[in-house]
Biopython code that builds the backbone (N, CA, C, O; Angstrom):
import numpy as np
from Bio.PDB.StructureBuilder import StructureBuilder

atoms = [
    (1, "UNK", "N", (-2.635, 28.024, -96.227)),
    (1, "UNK", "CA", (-2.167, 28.234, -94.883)),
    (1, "UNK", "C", (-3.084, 29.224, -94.191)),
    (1, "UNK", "O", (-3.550, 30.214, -94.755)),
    (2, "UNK", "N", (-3.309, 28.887, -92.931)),
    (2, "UNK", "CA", (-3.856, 30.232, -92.218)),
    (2, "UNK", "C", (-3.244, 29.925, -91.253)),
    (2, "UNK", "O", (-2.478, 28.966, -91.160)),
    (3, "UNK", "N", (-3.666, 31.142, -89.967)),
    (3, "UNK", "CA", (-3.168, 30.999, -89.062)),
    (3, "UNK", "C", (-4.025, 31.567, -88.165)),
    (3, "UNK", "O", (-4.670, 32.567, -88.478)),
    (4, "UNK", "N", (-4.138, 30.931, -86.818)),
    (4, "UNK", "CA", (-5.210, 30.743, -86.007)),
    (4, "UNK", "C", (-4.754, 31.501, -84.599)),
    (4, "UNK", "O", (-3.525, 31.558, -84.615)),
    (5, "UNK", "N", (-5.198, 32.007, -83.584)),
    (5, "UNK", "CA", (-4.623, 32.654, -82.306)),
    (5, "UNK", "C", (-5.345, 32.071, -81.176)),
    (5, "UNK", "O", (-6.314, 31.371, -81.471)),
    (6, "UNK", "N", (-5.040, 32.234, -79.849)),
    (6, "UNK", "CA", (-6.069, 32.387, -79.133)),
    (6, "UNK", "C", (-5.771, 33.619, -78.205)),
    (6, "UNK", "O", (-4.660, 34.049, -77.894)),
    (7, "UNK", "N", (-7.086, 34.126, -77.808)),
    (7, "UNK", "CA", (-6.815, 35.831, -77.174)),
    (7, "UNK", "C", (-6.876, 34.972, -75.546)),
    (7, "UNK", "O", (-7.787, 34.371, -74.975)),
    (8, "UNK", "N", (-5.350, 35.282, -75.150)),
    (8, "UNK", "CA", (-5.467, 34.385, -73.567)),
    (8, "UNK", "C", (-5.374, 35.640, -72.589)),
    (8, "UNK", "O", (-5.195, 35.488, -71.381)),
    (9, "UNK", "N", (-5.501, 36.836, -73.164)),
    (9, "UNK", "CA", (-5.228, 38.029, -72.264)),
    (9, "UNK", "C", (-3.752, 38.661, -72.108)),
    (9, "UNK", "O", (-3.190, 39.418, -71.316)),
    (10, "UNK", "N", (-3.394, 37.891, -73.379)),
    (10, "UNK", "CA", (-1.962, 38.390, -73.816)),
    (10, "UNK", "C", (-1.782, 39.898, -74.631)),
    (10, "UNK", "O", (-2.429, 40.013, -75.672)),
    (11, "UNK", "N", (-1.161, 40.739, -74.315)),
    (11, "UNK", "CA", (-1.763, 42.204, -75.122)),
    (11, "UNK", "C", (-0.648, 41.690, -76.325)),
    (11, "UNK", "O", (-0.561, 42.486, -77.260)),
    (12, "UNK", "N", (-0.115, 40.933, -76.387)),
    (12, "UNK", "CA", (1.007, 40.719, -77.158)),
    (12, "UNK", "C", (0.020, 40.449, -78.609)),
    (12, "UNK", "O", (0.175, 40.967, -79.715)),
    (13, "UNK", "N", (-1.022, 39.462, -78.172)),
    (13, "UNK", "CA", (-1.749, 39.025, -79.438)),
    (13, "UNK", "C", (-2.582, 40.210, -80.351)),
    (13, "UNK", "O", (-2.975, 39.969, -81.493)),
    (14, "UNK", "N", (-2.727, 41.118, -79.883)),
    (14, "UNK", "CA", (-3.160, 42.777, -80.334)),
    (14, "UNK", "C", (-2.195, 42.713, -81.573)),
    (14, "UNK", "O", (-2.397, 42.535, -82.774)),
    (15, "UNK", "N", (-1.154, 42.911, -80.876)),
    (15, "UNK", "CA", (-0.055, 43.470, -82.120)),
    (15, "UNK", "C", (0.233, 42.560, -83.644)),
    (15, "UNK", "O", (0.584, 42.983, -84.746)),
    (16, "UNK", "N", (-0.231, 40.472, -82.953)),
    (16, "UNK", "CA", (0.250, 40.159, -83.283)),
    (16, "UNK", "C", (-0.739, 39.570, -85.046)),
    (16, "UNK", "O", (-0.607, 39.129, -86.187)),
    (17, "UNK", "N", (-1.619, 40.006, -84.066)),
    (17, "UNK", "CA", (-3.108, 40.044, -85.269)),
    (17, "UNK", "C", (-2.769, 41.043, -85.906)),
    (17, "UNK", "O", (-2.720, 40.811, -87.114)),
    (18, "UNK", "N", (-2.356, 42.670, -85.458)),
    (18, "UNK", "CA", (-2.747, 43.536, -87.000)),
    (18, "UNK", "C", (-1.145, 43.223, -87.754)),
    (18, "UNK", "O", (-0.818, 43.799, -88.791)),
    (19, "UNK", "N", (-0.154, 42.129, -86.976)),
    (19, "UNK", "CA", (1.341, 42.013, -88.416)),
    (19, "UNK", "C", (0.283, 40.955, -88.905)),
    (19, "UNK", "O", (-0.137, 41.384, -89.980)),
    (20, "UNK", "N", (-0.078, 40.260, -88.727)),
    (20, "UNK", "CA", (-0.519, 39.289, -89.245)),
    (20, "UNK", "C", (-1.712, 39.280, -90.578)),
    (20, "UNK", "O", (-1.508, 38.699, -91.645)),
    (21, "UNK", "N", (-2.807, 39.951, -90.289)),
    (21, "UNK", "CA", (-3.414, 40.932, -91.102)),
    (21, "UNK", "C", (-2.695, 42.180, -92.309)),
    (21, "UNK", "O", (-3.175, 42.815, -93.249)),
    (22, "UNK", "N", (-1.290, 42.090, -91.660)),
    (22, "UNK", "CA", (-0.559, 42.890, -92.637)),
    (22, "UNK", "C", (-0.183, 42.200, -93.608)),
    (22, "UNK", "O", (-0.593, 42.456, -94.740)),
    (23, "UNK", "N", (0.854, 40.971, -93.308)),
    (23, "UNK", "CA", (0.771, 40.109, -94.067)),
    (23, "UNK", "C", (-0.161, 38.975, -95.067)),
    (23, "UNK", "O", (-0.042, 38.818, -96.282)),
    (24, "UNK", "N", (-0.665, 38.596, -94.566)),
    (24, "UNK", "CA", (-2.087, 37.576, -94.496)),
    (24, "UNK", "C", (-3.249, 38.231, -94.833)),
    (24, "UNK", "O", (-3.564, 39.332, -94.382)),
    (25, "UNK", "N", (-4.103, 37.376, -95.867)),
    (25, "UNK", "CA", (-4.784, 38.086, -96.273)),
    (25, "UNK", "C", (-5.863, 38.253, -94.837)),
    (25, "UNK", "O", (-5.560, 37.420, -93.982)),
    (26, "UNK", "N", (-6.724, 38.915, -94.537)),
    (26, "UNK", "CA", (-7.275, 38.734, -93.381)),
    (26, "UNK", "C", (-8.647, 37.587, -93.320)),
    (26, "UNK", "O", (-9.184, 37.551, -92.213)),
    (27, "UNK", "N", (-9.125, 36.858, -94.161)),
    (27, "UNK", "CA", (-9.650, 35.917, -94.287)),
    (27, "UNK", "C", (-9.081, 34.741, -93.895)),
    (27, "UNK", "O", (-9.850, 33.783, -93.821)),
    (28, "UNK", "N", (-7.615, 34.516, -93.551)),
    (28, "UNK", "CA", (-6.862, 33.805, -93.307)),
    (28, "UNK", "C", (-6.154, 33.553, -91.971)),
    (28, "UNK", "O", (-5.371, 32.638, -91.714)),
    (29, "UNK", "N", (-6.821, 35.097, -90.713)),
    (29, "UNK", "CA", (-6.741, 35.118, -89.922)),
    (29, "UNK", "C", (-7.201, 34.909, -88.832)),
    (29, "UNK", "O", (-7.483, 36.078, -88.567)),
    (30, "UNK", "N", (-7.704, 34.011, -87.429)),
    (30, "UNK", "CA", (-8.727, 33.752, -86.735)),
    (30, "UNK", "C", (-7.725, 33.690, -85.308)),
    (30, "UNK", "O", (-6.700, 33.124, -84.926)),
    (31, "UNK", "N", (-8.979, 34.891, -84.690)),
    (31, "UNK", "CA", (-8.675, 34.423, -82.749)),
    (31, "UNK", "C", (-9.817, 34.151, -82.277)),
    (31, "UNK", "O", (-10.949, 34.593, -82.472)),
    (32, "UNK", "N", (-9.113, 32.897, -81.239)),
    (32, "UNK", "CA", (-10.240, 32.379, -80.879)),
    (32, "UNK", "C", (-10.198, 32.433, -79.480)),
    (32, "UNK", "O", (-9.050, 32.374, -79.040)),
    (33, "UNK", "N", (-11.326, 32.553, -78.411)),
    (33, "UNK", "CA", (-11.635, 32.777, -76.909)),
    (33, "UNK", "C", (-10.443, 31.739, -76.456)),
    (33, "UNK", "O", (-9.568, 32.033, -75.641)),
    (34, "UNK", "N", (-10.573, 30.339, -77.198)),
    (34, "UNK", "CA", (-10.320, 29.444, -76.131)),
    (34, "UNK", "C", (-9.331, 28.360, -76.577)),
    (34, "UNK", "O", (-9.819, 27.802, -77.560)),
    (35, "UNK", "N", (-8.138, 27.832, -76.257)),
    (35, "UNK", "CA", (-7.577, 27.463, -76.801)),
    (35, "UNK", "C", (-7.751, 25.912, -77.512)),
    (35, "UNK", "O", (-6.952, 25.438, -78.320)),
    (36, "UNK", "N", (-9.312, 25.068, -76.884)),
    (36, "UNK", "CA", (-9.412, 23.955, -77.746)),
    (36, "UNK", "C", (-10.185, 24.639, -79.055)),
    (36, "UNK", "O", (-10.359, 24.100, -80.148)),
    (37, "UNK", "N", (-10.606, 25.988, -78.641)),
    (37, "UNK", "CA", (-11.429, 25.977, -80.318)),
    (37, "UNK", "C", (-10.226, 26.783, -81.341)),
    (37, "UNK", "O", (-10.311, 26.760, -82.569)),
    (38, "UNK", "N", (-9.498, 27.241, -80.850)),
    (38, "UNK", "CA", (-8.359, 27.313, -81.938)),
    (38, "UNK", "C", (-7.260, 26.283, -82.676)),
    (38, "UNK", "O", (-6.671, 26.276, -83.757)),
    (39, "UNK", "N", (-7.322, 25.224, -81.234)),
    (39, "UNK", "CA", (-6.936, 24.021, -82.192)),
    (39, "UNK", "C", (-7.898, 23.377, -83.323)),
    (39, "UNK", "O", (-7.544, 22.962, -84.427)),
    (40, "UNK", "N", (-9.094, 23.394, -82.822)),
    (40, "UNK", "CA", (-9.835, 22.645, -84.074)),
    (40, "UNK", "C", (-10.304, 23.432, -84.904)),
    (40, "UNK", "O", (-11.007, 22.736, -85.636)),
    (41, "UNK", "N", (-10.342, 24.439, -85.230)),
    (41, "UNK", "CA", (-10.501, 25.481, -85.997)),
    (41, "UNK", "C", (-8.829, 25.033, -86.816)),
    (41, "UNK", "O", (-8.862, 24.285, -87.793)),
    (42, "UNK", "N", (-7.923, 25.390, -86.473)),
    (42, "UNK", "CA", (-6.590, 24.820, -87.223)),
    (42, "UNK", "C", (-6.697, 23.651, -87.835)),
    (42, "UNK", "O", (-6.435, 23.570, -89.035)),
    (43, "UNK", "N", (-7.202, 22.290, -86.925)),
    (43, "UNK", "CA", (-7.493, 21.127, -87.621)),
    (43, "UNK", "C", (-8.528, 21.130, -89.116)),
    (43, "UNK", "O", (-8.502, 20.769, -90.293)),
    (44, "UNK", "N", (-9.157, 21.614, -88.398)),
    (44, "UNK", "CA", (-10.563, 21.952, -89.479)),
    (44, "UNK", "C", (-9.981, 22.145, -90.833)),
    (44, "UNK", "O", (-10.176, 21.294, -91.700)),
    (45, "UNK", "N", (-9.189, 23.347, -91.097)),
    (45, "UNK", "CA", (-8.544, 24.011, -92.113)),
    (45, "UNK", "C", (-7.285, 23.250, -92.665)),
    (45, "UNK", "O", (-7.022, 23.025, -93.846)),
    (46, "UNK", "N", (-6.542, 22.893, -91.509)),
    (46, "UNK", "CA", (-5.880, 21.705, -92.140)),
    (46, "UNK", "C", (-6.332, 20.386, -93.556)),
    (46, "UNK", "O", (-5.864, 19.937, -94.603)),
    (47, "UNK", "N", (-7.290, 20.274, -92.843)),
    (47, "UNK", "CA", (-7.489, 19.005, -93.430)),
    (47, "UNK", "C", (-9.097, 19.217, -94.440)),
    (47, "UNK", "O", (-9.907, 18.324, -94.687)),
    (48, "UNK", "N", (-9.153, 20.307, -94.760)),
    (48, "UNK", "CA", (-10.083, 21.005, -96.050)),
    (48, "UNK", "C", (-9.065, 21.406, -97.009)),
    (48, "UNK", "O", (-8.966, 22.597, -97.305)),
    (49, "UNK", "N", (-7.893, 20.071, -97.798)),
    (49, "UNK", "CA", (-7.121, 20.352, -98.263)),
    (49, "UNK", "C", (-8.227, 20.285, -100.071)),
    (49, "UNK", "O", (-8.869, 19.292, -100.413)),
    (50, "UNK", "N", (-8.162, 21.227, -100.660)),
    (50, "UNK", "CA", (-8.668, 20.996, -102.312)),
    (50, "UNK", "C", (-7.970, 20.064, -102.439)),
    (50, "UNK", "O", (-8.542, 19.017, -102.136)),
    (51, "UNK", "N", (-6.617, 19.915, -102.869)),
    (51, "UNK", "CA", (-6.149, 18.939, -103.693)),
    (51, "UNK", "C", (-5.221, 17.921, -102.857)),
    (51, "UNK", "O", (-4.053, 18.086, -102.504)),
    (52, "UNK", "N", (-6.136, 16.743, -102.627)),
    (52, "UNK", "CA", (-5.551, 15.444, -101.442)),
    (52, "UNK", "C", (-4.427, 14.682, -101.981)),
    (52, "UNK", "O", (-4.492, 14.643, -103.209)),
    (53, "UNK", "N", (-3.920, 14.371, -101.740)),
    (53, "UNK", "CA", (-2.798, 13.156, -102.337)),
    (53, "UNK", "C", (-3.715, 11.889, -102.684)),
    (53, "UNK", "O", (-4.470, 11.304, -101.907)),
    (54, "UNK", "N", (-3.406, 11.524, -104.399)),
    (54, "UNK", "CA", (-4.338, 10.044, -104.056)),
    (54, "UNK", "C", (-3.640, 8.985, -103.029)),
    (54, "UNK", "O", (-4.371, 8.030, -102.768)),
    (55, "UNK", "N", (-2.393, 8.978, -102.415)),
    (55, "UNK", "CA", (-1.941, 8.228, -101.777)),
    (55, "UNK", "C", (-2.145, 8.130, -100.323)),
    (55, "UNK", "O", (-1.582, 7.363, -99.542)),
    (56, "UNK", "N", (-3.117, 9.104, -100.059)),
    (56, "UNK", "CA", (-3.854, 9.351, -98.729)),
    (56, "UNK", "C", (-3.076, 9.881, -97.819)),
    (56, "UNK", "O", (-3.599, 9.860, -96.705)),
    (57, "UNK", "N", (-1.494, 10.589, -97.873)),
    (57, "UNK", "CA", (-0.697, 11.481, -97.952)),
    (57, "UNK", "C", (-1.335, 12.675, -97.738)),
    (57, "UNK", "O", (-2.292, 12.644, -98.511)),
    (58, "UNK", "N", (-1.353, 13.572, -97.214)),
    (58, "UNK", "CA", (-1.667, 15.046, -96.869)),
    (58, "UNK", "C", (-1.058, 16.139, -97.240)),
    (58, "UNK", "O", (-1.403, 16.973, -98.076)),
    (59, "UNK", "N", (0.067, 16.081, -96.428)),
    (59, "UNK", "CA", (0.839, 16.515, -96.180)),
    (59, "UNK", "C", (0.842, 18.343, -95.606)),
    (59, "UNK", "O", (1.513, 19.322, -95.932)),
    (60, "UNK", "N", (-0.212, 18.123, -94.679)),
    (60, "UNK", "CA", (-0.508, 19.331, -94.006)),
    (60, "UNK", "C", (-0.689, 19.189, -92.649)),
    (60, "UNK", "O", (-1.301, 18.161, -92.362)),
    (61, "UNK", "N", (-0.348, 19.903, -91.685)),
    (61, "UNK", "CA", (-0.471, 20.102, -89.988)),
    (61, "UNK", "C", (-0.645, 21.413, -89.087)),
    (61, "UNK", "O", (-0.969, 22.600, -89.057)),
    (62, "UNK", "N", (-0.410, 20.846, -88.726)),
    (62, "UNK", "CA", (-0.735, 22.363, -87.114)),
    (62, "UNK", "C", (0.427, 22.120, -86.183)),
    (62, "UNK", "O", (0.761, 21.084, -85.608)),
    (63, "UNK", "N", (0.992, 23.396, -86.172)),
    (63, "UNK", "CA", (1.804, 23.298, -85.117)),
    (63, "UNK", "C", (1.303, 24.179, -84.216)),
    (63, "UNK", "O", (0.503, 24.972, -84.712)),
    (64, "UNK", "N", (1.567, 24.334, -82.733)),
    (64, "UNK", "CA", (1.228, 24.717, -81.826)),
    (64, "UNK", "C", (2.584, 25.520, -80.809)),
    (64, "UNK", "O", (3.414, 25.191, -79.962)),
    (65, "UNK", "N", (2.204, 26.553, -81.437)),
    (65, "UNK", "CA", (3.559, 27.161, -80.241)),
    (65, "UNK", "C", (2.928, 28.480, -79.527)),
    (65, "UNK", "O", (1.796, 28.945, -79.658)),
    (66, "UNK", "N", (4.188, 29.010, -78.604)),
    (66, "UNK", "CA", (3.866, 30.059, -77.124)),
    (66, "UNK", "C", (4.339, 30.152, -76.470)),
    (66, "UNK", "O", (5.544, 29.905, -76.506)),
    (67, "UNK", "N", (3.845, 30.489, -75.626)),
    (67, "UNK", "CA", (4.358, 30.504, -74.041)),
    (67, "UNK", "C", (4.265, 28.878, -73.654)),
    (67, "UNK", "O", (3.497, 27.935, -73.845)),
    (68, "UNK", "N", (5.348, 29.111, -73.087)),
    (68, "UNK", "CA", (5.489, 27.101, -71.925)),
    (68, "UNK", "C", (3.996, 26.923, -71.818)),
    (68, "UNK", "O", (3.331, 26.068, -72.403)),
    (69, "UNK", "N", (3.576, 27.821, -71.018)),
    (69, "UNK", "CA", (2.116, 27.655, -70.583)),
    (69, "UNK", "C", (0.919, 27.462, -71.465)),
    (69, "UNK", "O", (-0.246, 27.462, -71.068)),
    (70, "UNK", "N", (1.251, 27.327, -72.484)),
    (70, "UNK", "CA", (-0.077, 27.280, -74.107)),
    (70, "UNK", "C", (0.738, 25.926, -74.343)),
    (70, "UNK", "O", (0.034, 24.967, -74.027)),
    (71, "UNK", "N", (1.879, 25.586, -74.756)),
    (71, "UNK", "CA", (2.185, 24.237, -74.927)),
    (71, "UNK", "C", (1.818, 23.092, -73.721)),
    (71, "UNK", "O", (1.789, 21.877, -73.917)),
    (72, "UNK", "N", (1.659, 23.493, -72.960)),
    (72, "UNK", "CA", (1.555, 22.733, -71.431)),
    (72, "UNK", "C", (0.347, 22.505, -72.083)),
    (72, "UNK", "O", (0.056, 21.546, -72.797)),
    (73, "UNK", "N", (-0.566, 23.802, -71.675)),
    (73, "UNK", "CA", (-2.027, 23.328, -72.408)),
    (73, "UNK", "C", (-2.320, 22.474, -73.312)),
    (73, "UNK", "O", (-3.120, 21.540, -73.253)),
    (74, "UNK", "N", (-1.538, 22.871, -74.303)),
    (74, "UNK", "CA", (-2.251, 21.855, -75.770)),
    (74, "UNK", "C", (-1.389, 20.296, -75.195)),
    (74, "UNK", "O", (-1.747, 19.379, -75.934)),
    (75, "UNK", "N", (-0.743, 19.976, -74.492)),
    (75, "UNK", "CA", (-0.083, 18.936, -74.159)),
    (75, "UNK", "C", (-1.007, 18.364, -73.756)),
    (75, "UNK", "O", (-1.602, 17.404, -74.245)),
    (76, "UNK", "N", (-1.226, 19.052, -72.621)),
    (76, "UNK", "CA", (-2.696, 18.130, -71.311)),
    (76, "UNK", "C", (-4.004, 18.037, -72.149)),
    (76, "UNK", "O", (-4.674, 17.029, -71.928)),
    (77, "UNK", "N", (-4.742, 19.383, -73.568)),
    (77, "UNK", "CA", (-5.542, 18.679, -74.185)),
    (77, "UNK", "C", (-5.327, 17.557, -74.932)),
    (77, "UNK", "O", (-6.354, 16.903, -75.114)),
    (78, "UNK", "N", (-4.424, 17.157, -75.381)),
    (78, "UNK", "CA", (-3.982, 15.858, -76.112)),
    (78, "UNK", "C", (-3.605, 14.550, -75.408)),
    (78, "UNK", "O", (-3.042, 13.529, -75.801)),
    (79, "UNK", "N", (-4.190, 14.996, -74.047)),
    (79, "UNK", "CA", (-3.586, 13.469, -73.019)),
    (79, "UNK", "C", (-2.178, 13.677, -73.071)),
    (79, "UNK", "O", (-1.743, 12.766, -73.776)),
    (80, "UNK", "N", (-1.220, 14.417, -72.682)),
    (80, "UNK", "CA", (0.388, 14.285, -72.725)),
    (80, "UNK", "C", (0.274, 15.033, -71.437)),
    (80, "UNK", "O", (-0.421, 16.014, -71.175)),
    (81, "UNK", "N", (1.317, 14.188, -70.499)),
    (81, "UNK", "CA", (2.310, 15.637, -69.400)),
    (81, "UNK", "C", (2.117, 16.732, -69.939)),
    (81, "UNK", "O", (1.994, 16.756, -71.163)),
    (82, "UNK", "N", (2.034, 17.962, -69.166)),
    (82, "UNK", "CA", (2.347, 19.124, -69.911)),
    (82, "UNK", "C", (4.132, 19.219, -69.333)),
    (82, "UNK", "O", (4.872, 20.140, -69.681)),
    (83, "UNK", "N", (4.370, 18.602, -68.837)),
    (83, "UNK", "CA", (6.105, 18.467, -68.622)),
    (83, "UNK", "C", (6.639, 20.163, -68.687)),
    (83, "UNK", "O", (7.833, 20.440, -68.567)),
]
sb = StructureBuilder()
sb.init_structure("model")
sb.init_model(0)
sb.init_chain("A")
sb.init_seg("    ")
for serial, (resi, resn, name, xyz) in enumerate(atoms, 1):
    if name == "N":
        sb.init_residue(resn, " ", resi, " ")
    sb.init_atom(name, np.array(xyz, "f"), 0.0, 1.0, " ", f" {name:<3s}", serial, name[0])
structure = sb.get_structure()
């Protein structure tokens, strides 16, 4: 697991990197400028699974949460309403 950020000028994400770093080893932690390179940075890591299912099964993802306004985003990068 890791877990990925993006710094949107939220001071919230300050705090939320050093719990995160508290927990997590910090190799495991990444902020990124912009929010398509933190999705694929997540994808990336997702799917650099060592041990695959031979059934082509994964069973790993990315979820994407925030503010309305970061889901809106990742909505409209994925071709969706941001509704």
């Amino acid at each position: 697991m890791s877990i990925n950020g993006v710094n949107n000028s939220n001071p919230l994400l300050n705090g939320l990197t050093a719990a995160a770093q508290e927990i997590f080893d910090v190799s495991r932690w990444r902020a990124e400028a912009r929010l398509p390179d933190a999705i694929k940075v997540a994808i990336d890591s997702a799917t650099d699974a060592t041990d695959p299912d031979p059934a082509g099964v994964s069973g790993v993802g990315v979820i994407i949460t925030g503010s309305v306004a970061m889901v809106g985003a990742a909505r409209t990068l994925f071709g969706r309403d941001p509704q």
